[in-house]
N, C-alpha and C positions, 0 to 999 in steps of 0.2 A: 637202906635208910638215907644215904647220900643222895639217891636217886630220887626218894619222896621229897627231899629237900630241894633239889636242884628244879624239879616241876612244880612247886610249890613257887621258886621265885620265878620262874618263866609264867607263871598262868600270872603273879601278883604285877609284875612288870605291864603284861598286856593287858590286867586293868587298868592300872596307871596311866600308862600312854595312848589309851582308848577314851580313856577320863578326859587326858587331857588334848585331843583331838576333838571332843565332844564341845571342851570348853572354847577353844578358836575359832570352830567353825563360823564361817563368815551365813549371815543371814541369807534366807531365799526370801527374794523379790518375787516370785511367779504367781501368786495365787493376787498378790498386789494388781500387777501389770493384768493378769486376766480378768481381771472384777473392774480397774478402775479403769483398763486403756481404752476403754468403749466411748468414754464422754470424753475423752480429749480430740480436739478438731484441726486440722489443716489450715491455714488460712493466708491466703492466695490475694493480692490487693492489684490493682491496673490505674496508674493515672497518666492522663493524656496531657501530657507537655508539648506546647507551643515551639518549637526549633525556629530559631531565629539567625541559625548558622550554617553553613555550609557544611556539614558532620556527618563524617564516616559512621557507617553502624556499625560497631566494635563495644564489645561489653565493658560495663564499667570498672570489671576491676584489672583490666588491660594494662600496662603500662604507660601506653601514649593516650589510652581517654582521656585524664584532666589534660594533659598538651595539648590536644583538640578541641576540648572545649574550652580554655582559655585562650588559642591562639587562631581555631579556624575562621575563615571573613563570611562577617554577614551578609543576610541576603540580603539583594538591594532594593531599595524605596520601589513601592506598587507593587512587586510580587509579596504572593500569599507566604504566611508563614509554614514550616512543613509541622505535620502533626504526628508525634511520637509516643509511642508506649512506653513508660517504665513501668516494671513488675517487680515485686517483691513477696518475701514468703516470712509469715512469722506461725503462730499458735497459739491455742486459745484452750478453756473448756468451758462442759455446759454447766448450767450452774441452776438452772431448771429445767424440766421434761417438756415445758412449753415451749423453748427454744432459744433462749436468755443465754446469751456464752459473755462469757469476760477475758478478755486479753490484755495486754497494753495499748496504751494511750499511738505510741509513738510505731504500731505495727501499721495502724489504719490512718496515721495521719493522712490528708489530703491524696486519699485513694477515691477515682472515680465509680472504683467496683471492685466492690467484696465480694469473695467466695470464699463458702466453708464448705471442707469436704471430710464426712466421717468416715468412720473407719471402715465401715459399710460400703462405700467408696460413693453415695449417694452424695450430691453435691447441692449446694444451694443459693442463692443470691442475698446477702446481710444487709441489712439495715444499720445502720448506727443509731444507737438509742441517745446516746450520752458520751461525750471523752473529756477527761481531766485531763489535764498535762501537767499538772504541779505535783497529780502523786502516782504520773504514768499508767491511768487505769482507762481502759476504754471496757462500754455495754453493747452488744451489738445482739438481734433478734434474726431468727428463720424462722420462717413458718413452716412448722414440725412439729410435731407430738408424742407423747411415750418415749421421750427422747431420754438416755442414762443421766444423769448427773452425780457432779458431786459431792460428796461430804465434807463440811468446813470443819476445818480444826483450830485450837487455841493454838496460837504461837509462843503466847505467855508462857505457854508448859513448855515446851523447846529446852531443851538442854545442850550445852556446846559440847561438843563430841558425838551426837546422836546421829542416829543413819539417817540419811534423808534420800529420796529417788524425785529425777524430772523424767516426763515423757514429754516429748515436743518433736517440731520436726527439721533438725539443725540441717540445713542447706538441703530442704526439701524431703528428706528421708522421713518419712509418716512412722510418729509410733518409735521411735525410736527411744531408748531406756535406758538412763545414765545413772550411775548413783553418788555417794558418797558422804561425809559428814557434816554439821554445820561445827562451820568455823568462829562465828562469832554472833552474836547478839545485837541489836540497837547500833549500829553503824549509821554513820551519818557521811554523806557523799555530798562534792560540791556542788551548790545550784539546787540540792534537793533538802528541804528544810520540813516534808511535813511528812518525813516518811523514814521510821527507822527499821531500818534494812537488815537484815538475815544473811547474812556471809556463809557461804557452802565452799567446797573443793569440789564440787558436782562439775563433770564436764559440759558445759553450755556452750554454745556456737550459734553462728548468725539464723536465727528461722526458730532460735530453742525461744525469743521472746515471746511471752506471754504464756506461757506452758505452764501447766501447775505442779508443785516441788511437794512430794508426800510427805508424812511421817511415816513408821511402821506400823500405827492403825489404819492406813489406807485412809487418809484423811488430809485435804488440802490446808498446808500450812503457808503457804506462798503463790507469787507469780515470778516466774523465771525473768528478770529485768533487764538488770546490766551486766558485765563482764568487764575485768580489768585486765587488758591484755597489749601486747608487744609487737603481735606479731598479729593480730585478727582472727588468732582462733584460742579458746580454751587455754589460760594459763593456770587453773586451780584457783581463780581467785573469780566466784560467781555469786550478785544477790540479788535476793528476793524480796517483794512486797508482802507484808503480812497481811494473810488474809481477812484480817480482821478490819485492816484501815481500808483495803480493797471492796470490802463488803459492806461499808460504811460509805465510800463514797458510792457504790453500787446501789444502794438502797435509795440515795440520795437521785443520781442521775434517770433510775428506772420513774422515778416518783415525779419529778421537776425538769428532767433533762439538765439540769446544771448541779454545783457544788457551792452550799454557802456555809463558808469560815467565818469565824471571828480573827478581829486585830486591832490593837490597840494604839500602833504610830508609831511604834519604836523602831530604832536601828539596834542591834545586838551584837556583841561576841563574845570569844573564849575569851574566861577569865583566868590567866596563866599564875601561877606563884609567887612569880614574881609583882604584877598589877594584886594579886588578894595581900599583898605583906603592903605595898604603896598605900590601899586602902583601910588597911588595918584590919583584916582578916586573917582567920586563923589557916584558914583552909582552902582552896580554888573552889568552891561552890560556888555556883550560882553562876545569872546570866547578866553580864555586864553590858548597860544601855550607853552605848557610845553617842547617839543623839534621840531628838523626840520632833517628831514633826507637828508644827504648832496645831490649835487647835484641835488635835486628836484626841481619841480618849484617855492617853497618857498622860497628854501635857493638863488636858482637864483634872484628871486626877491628883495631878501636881506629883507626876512622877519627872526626873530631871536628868539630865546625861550625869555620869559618873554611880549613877544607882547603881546596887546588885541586887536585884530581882532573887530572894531564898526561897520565897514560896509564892505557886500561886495557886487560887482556885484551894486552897489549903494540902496542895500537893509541895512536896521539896522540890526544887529547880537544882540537881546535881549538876548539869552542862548547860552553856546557854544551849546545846543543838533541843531542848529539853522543850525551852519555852515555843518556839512557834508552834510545836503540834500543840502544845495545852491550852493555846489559844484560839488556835481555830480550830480544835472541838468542841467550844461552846460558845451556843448558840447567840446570835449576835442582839442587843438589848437587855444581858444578861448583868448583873451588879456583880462583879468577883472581888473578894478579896485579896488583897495581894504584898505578901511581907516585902520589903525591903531594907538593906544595909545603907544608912546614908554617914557619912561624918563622924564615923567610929561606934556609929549605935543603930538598933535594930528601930526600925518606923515600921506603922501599918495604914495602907491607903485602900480606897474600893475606886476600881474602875466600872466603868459599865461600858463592856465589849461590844466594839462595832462592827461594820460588815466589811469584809476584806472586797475590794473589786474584782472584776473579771481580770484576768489576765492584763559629761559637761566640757568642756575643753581643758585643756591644760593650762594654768593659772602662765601668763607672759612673767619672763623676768623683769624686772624692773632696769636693771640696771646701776643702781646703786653700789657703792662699796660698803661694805661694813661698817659702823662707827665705830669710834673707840670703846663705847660702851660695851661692845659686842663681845669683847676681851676675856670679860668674864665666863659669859657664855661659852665659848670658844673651850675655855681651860674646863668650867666642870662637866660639860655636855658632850664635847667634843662636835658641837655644830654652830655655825655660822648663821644667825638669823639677823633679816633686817625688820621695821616696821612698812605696812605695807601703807602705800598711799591712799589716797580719797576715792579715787578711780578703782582701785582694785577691791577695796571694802564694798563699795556699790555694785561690781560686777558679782562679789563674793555672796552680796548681800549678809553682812555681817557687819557688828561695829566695832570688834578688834581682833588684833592675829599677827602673828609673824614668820614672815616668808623664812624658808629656807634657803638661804644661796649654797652652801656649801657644806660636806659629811665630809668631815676631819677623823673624827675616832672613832675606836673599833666598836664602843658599846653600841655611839649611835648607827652605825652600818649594822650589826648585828641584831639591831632592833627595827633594821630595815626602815629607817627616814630618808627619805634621796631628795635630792636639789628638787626644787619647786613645791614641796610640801608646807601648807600651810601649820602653824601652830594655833590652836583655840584658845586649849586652856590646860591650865596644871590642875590634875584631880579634877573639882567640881568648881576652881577658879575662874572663871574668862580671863583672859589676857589680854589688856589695854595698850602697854609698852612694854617699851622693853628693861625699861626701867623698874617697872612692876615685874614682869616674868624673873629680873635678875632678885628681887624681895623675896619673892617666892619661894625660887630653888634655895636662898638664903636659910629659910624654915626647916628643908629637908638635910639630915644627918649627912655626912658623907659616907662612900659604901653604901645609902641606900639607892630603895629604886624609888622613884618618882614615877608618875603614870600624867603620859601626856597625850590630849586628844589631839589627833593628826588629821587635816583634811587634806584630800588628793583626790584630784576633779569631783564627783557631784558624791562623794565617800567618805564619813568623818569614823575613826576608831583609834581606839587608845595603845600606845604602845607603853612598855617597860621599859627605862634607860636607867642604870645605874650609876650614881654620880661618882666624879672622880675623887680616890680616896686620900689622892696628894695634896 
């Protein structure tokens, strides 16, 4: 009996633990990589650089290359310049049978010659059809046929935690098959405003740009981009272009050879909790319009700096990173409707969306000391402003404002004001004098934040300062 018992729990046990082996197994990639790694391609770029130096041929990632190239002596007047190769390596796939591949923008830049080479090991001479550089998407053609391609996926469906795989060819290795998960959703990177990005821990390296990032339907949900890294290789921190915006400008460039957005003239930023309690919102939604470039179709619309932008196109505007793509996705001559937060209450205006184009010094100090006036300022700000003279308004082109000479306390340091920043306006005020700026802060409670627009060289945007509660 004991015996029936005791093999009864040994057989129950190695269900169990069969079960639950069954349930960790980490997924197979193989049937992925043998079906999809056919249409992913090599690509190999050559431009011919004019050497104007006396330059060792030593590779660039040497330690004394930039030494040489910043300090060897040029060649001298009437000799010919010498003419030099750089090569570089990124990746690509096809994206039709006729021979249409899509990579990055920035793999082909100012390459004198493309090659793509399949997996087949047949190689070819590429075309550029098309390249964006605002959403890193380049179209490039071989003349080839029955060629694999592959299958685009929704990135919308993307879940954070989900498996994801890239094939690319990181320092030249063809084919080669990384994986891991996505780490996060709509990421917004500096410099890159029309393009929300797919954050993976995918191991990516230099050559993996422009590779396509699967899901587990064998379905391209990305373009392998950029990497956040320390040291120049692979830190876990890798994103992708969604196929969707890719494919969008792809349709665009195969059909036009260029990409046309809308925009309206605005300047934009985050609007922090602190600036939505200044404006008297409940919540940091929305895109706050730190200026409007005249005659644009903002300022037509009579949309004005200090707005938040809640909706546009009848879409919510959760982040400003929100608004530039919702703008230049549609189509330019377009009437949109567009909510906005003005003076404690909700406004609605229609723009009609223009066409975005193809692709200042530091203000002099004046001099002055501070006036007495400044006193004020001084104690609830903790900064030192003067009014700026007639000269400096005309260089500014503005007709009022006040210089900053000097960041006394901690709020204004922490709100990041430094000497030479201009003042505009409090909220949606211009500022005249200084006299009036001290009326102003008058208005606001103490302990709150006031929201002031800052300019600094040809750049105006709002900060938060919290007045002093003494």
């Amino acid at each position: 009996m004991l015996k029936n018992v005791a093999s009864l729990l040994v057989f129950l046990f190695g269900v169990i633990c069969g079960t639950s082996a069954q349930a960790k197994e980490l997924p197979d990639f193989t049937d992925l990589v043998e079906k999809q790694g056919a249409a992913v391609v090599n690509i190999s770029t050559t431009q011919i650089i004019q050497n104007t130096q006396v330059f060792p041929n030593i590779p660039e990632d040497d330690p004394f290359y930039e030494f040489f190239r910043r300090f060897a002596p040029q060649i001298p007047p009437g000799q010919s310049p010498r003419e030099q190769e750089s090569q570089s390596l990124g990746s690509g796939f096809i994206i039709s049978s006729d021979g249409y591949i899509m990579t990055n923008a920035h793999v082909v830049d100012s390459a004198d010659k493309i090659t793509v080479r399949l997996t087949d090991k047949r190689e070819f001479r590429a075309k550029v059809i098309g390249v964006d550089k605002r959403t890193d998407v380049a179209v490039l053609k071989i003349e080839a046929t029955g060629l694999p391609k592959i299958t685009a996926g929704d990135p919308n469906k993307l879940k954070v935690g989900e498996w994801v795989v890239a094939i690319g060819s990181p320092f030249g290795f063809d084919n080669s098959v990384t994986a891991g998960i996505v780490s996060a959703k709509g990421r917004s990177l500096p410099q890159d405003n029309f393009v929300p990005f797919i954050q993976t821990d995918v191991a990516i390296n230099p050559g993996n740009s422009g590779g396509p990032l699967f899901n587990m339907n064998e379905e391209v949900v990305g373009i392998n981009s950029q990497i956040y890294t320390r040291s120049g290789g692979s830190m876990g921190l890798s994103f992708a272009i969604p196929i969707d915006v890719a494919m969008q400008v792809s349709d665009q460039l195969r059909s036009s050879g260029k990409v046309t957005r809308g925009r309206i003239g605005v300047v934009i930023q985050e609007l922090t909790r602190e600036l939505a309690e200044s404006f008297g919102l409940s919540k940091p939604n929305g895109a706050l319009i730190s200026s409007v470039e005249k005659n644009a179709p903002a300022d037509k619309a009579g949309i004005e700096a200090s707005d938040v932008i809640l909706k546009f196109d009848g879409k919510p505007v959760n982040n400003s990173s929100d608004l530039p793509r919702m703008v230049a996705a549609v189509k330019p001559g377009t009437k949109v409707p567009v909510e906005l937060w003005r003076k404690g209450e909700s406004k609605k205006v229609t723009v009609e969306v223009g066409e975005m184009p193809a692709e200042s010094g530091k203000l002099a100090h004046s001099g002055k000391k501070p006036s007495d006036d400044a006193a004020e300022t001084i104690a609830r700000l903790g900064i030192a402003v003067i009014e700026l003279n007639a000269e400096q308004l005309q260089e500014l082109q503005i007709s009022g404002g006040l210089l900053v000479q000097d960041v006394k306390g901690s709020a204004a340091r922490a709100a990041g004001l430094h000497q030479g920043d201009v003042l505009l306006s409090v909220g949606n005020v211009q500022i005249r004098s200084l006299a009036q700026f001290n009326e102003l802060l008058k208005q606001v409670p103490n302990g709150r934040n006031v929201a002031l627009l800052v300019r600094r060289g040809d750049n105006a945007s709002y900060v938060a300062i919290k007045l002093d509660e003494k």
